[in-house]
C-alpha positions as CSV (number, residue, x, y, z in Angstrom):
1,X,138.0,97.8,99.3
2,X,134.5,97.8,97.9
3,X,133.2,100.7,95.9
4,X,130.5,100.8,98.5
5,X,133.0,101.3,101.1
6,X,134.8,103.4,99.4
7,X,131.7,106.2,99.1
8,X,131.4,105.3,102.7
9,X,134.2,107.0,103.5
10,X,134.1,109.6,100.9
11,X,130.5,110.7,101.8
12,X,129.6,110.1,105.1
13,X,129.4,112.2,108.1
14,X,130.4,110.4,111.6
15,X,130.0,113.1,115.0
16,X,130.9,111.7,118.5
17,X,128.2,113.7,120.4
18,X,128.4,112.9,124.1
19,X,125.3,112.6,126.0
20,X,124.7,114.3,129.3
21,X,122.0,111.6,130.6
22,X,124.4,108.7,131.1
23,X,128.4,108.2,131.2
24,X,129.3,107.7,128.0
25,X,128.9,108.9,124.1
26,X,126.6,108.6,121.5
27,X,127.8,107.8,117.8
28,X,125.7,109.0,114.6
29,X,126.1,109.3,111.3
30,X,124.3,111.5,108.7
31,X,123.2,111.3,105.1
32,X,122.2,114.7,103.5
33,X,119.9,114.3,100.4
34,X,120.0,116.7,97.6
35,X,117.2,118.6,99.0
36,X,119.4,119.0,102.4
37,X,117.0,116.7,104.0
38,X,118.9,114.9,106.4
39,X,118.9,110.7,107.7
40,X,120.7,110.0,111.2
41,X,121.4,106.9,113.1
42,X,122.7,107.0,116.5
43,X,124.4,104.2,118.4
44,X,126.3,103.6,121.5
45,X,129.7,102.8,120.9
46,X,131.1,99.9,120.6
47,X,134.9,98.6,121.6
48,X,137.6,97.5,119.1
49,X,137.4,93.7,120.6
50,X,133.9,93.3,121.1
51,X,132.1,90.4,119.7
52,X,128.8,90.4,117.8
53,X,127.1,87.3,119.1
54,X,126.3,86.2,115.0
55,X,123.8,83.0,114.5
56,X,121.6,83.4,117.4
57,X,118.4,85.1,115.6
58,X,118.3,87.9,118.2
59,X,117.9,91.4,117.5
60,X,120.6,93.4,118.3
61,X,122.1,96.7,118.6
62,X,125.7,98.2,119.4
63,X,126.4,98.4,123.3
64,X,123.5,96.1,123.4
65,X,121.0,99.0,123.3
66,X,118.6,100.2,119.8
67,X,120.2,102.0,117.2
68,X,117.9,105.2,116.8
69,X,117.0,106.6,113.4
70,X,115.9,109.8,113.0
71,X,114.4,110.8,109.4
72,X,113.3,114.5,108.1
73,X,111.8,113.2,105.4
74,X,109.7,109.7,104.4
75,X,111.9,107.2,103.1
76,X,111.8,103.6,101.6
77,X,113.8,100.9,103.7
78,X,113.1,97.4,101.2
79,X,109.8,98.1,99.8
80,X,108.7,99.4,102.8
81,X,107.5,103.0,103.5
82,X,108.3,105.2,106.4
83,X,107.5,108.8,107.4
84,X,109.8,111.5,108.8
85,X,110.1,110.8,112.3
86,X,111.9,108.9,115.1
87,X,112.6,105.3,115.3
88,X,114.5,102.1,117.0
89,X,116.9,100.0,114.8
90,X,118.1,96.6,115.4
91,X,119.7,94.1,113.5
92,X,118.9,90.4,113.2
93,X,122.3,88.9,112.2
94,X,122.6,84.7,111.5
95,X,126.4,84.3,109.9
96,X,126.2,86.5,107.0
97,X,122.6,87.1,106.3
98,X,121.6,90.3,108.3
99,X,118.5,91.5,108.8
100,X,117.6,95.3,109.4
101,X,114.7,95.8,111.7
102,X,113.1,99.6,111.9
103,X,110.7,99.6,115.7
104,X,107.9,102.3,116.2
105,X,109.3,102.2,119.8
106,X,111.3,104.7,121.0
107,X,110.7,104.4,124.5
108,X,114.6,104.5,126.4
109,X,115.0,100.9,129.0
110,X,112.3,99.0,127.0
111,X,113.6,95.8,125.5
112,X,112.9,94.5,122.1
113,X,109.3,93.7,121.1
114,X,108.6,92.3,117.5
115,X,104.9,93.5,117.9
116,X,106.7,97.2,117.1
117,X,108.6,96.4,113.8
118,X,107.6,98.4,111.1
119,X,110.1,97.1,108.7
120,X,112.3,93.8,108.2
121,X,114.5,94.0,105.2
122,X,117.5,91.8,104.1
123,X,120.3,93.7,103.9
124,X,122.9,93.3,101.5
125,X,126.3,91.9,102.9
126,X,129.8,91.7,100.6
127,X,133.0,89.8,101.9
128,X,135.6,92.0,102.1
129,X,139.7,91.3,102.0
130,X,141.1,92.5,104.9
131,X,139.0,92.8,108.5
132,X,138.0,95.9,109.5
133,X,137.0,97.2,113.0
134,X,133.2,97.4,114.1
135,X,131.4,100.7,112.0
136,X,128.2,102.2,111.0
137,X,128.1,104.8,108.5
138,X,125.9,106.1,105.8
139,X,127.0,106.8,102.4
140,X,125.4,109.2,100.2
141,X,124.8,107.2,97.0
142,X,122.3,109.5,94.6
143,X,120.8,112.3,95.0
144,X,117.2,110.4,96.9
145,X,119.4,107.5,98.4
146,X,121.9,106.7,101.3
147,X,123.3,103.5,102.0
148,X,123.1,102.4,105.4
149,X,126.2,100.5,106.2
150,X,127.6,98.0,108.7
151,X,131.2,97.1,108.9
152,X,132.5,94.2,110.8
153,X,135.4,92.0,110.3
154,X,135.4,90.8,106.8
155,X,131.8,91.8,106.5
156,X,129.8,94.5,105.0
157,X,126.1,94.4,105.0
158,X,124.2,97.2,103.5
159,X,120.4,98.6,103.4
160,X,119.2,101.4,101.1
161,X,116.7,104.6,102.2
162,X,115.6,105.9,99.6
163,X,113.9,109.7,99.7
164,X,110.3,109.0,98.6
């Protein structure tokens, strides 16, 4: 197991929250920054079997629906700055070279629009030994940085926010 992984599970905070609006339950997971700032995605779940559909190009998101960040404080995703606020998440995935995608659009039954992106960044991805079942957690890796993280198989792929 990576290091990264390893803080992963040391640091993060996963909550099942279940969500009145439709018939099933909403994942998240929280960094707190040393100011007690905090950065959340949420997700819909996604089964133990189920399949990414890697090499296509298409953005994607768990349950096939946008990941949702929330931020309470502007961060750095790549280079890129973003203020506090609410956002869309996707993933561009092609084999082993993922790509993070952060959407202005928040806007529930709309599909994916690249006119929205606000950020693309490459995201880190490390091989791992032994497969491990579909996650996403933040880690808390300095005081002004999480580690957003995606597990899959023998895959890890990772983005930083860093606290601006």
């Amino acid at each position: 197991m990576s290091w990264k992984s390893l803080l992963a599970l040391t640091f993060c905070t996963a909550i099942v929250i279940p969500t009145y609006a439709q018939d099933s339950q909403t994942q998240s997971s929280t960094c707190t920054l040393a100011d007690g700032k905090q950065v959340t995605v949420r997700f819909a779940p996604v089964a133990a079997n189920s399949r990414i559909d890697l090499g296509k190009g298409k953005a994607w998101g768990p349950g096939n629906a946008p990941m949702y960040l929330f931020t309470e404080t502007d961060i750095t995703i790549g280079g890129t700055d973003l203020p506090a606020g609410a956002y869309s998440m996707y993933v561009i995935a092609t084999g082993n070279k993922w790509i993070l995608v952060v959407s202005k659009d928040v806007s529930s039954g709309t599909t994916y629009d690249d006119k929205q992106d606000l950020v693309r960044s490459q995201m880190g991805s490390e091989q791992v030994s032994e497969s491990q079942p579909f996650s996403i957690v933040f880690a808390h890796m300095a005081p002004k940085q999480c580690s957003f993280q995606i597990n899959y198989g023998k895959l890890t792929t990772t983005a930083d926010f860093n606290e601006k």
